[in-house]
C-alpha positions, 0 to 999 in steps of 0.5 A: 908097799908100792904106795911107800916106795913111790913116795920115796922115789919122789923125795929122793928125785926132789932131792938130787935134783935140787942139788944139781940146780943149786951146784950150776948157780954160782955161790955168790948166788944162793947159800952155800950147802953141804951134802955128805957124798955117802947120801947122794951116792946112796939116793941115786942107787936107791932110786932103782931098788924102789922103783922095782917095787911096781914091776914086783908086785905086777909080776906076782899078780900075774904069777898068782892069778893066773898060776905063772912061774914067778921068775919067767913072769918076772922076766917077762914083765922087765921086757915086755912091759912099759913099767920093766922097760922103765925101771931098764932104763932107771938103771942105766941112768942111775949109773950114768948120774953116779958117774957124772956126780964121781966127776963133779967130785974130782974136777967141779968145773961148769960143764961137769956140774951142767952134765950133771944137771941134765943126767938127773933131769933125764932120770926124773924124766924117766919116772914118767914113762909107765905113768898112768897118764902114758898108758893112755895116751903114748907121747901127750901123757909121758910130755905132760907127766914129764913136765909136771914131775920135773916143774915139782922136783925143781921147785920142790927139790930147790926148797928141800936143800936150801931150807935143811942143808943150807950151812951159812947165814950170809944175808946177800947170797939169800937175798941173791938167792930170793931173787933168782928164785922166785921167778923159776918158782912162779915158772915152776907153778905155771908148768904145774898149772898147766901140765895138770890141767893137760894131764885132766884131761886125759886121766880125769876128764871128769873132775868134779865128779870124780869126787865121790870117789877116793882117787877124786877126793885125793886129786882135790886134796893135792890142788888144795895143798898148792895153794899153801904152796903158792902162798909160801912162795909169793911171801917168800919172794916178794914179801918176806924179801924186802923184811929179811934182814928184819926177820932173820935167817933161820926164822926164814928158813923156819918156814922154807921148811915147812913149805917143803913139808907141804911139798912132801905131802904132795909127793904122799898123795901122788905116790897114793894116786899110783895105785888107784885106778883113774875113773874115766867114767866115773857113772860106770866105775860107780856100778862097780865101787863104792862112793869113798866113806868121806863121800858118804857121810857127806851125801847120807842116804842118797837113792839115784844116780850120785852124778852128774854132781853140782854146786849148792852153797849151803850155810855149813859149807859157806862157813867152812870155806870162809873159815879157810879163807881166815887160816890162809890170811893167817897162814900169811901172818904168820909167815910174815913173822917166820913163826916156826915150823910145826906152827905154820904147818898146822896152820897150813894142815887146817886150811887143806882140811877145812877146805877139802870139806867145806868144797864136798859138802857144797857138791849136790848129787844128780837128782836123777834116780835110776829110770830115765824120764824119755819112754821108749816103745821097745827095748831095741829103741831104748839100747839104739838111743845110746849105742852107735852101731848095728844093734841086735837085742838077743835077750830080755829077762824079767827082774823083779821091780818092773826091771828088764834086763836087755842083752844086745851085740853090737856090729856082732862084735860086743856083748853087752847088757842094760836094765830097763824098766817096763811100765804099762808098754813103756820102756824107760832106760835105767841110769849107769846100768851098762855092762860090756864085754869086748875083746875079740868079736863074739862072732869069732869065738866058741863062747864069750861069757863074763861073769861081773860083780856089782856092788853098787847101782841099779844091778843090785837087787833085795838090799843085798851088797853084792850082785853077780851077772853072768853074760855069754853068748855060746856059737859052740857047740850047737844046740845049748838049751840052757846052763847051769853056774856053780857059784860057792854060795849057790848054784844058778840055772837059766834058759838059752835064747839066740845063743845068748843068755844073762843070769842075775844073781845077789847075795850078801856075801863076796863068792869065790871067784871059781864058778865053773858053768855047765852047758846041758841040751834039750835032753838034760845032757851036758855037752859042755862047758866054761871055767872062768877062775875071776870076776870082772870088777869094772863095768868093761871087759875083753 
């Protein structure tokens, strides 16, 4: 529902926005267009209505998970959080636009037209202020995601009217059009370029990594899907220019409208993006998710680390990218001929295809197992070769295999847990295998304990698809020997040391999130307890 919603929002954006720039062109440059009031009216106040989707869905989540009154999480969310604030301001925007088009309608003159202009320009700005790349970094995310929504709309937007609602086929206003056209396009372009290599940087500093996983391979879909883009404008402004007259009108507009139906599918696969977590550190997000399926059939059976990932041209791969580069030359021919628009758009389709798997299955995976190479002649050694600060370890615990499982504080505020393996008296650190707990520092807390659910990784034990590793470490009350964990598919004891304890658990099943743990003294007494009501689905947690 969010995904759709999102994807609307986007269309509709593009949509007002292209006409605010095409009403400041004088006619005389660009196509006349007509509009009916009813759908601009109705786009602005849409805009809102879909925008609530998000902040609904955020507030059931909390009201569901945590068992809060719908209505005060509501509240709560539309005022205190980054996305509530959003949508406040969407809507006040949303009434300022309607006023500013109200006026444009009554007295059309430059300045009501650029008001206009600039009010919608705020409102599609305004879509970017609970962006994922904001909540990362405050100002550069909101600037960056500012600047590439904006760069999309305009290009997009522009395409959008004149390839759907143009209403003349008056060859000097198209070719006038062309010609100041182009260069905003090719501006347009550049700020996308570069507003996404900035946005990279922040949401998916590891790019080709982030491949094996299905928000990485969405990501590469949609640069792939600029190429078509970029295509479609360099023959327009500068190819099919000079051929206007010869092509006609309406068989130009033919593939206006299919690069704005490239363009919409962009917008699908942003608004697709919006609900799928970013992986900043793809090695520890695949500790808790799966590879895509795509990604799977493309490696097969892999046992090891999948990245870091490189480049191995093979024979398959080859022939697919050159088979991409023959649709593209004929993406361009057919352009050219202004061939229609289901046509060009197959086309299109097949390059993005054929491209996207052509540029996995040249991707190698690491060849890196689980174990690391370097030897290490104590646990404490082997944690202190990869975490920064004052390490104490408070628990090792035997795992089949050789594994060792490490438990540790750092700086007595962070939990954490790493696989080792043992071999003779060596110790060897165990890829992607780090579990963290953070937060409020242990050393200010009763008890810490977080119980994580791996589903992929070196956690996983006996070919099961699921393993759950409870952490905690427990100030009070005094005198824990052991614990006991009631999971819905088993119950799980093990022993206390240093206040601290770990327990591994697998199954072929996904247990109720409910596992209440009982904390029992030397005697066999219980003298306390935790309830946890959910498991930590990342590799990181408070």
């Amino acid at each position: 529902m969010v995904e759709v919603s999102q994807a609307l929002m986007y269309v509709l954006f593009s949509f007002l926005l292209g006409i605010a720039l095409l009403l400041v062109i004088p006619s005389q440059w660009r196509p006349s267009f007509f509009v009916k009031s009813r759908f601009v009216y109705g786009s602005i106040g849409l805009i809102p209505l879909l925008s609530i989707v998000p902040v609904i869905s955020v507030s059931y989540f909390i009201h569901i998970q945590y068992e809060a009154p719908f209505v005060s999480t509501f509240t709560q969310v539309v005022l205190g959080y980054k996305i509530g604030q959003a949508w406040m301001v969407t809507m006040i925007l949303a009434l300022l636009v309607s006023v500013s088009y109200f006026i444009v309608e009554q007295t059309p003159t430059v300045i009501s037209k650029s008001l206009f202009f600039i009010l919608v320009l705020a409102y599609t700005v305004s879509s970017s202020w609970a962006s994922h790349a904001a909540s990362l970094d405050e100002a550069g995310g909101f600037l960056y995601n500012g600047m590439h929504f904006i760069a999309a709309t305009i290009w997009m937007g522009t395409i959008l009217i004149v390839s759907w609602f143009a209403k003349d086929d008056n060859l000097h206003k198209w070719s006038s059009f062309i010609r100041w056209f182009s260069p905003v396009a090719l501006g347009a372009v550049s700020m996308l370029i570069l507003s996404g290599l900035l946005l990279m940087t922040i949401i998916v500093p590891e790019y080709v990594n982030s491949w094996v996983l299905s928000y990485g391979q969405l990501l590469l879909l949609k640069h792939i899907l600029i190429i078509p883009i970029v295509v479609y404008g360099v023959v327009h402004g500068f190819l099919l220019r000079v051929r206007l007259q010869k092509v006609g009108i309406s068989r130009f507009k033919r593939t206006l409208k299919a690069e704005s139906i490239v363009g919409l599918m962009i917008f699908v696969i942003t608004a697709i993006m919006t609900e799928r977590v970013p992986p900043h550190e793809v090695a520890r997000t695949l500790q808790s998710t799966d590879p895509s399926l795509l990604y799977q059939w493309v490696v097969g059976d892999h046992l090891g680390s999948l990245v870091p990932l490189s480049f191995s041209f093979n024979w398959l791969s080859t022939s697919l990218l050159v088979g991409a580069s023959v649709l593209l030359i004929l993406l361009i021919v057919e352009i050219l001929k202004g061939k229609g628009v289901i046509r060009v758009t197959i086309v299109s389709s097949s390059f993005v295809v054929v491209t996207l798997i052509g540029l996995l299955l040249s991707t190698q995976p690491s060849s890196q197992g689980w174990i690391g190479e370097e030897a290490f002649v104590t646990p404490l050694e082997a944690i202190q070769s990869s975490q920064d600060g004052e390490i104490e370890v408070l628990v090792e615990r035997k795992l089949p295999d050789g594994f060792v499982a490490v438990v540790y504080h750092i700086d007595y505020d962070r939990l954490a847990a790493d696989l080792l393996y043992k071999e003779g008296g060596d110790y060897y650190k165990v890829n992607d295998s780090n579990l963290m707990i953070g937060g409020i520092p242990i050393s200010e807390m009763d008890h810490k304990i977080r119980t994580f659910i791996v589903r992929n990784g070196p956690w996983l034990q006996d070919d099961q698809p699921y393993t759950y590793v409870t952490i905690g470490h427990i100030r009070e009350p005094i005198g824990v020997d052991r614990v006991t964990i009631y999971f819905e598919g088993d119950t799980s004891e093990t022993r206390v040391e240093n206040n601290t304890f770990i327990n591994v658990i697998s199954a072929d099943t996904e247990w109720d999130p409910n596992h209440p743990i009982e904390f029992f003294d030397e005697n066999e007494e219980v003298i306390g307890g935790y309830m946890r009501g959910f498991l930590e689905e990342g590799v990181y947690c408070h």
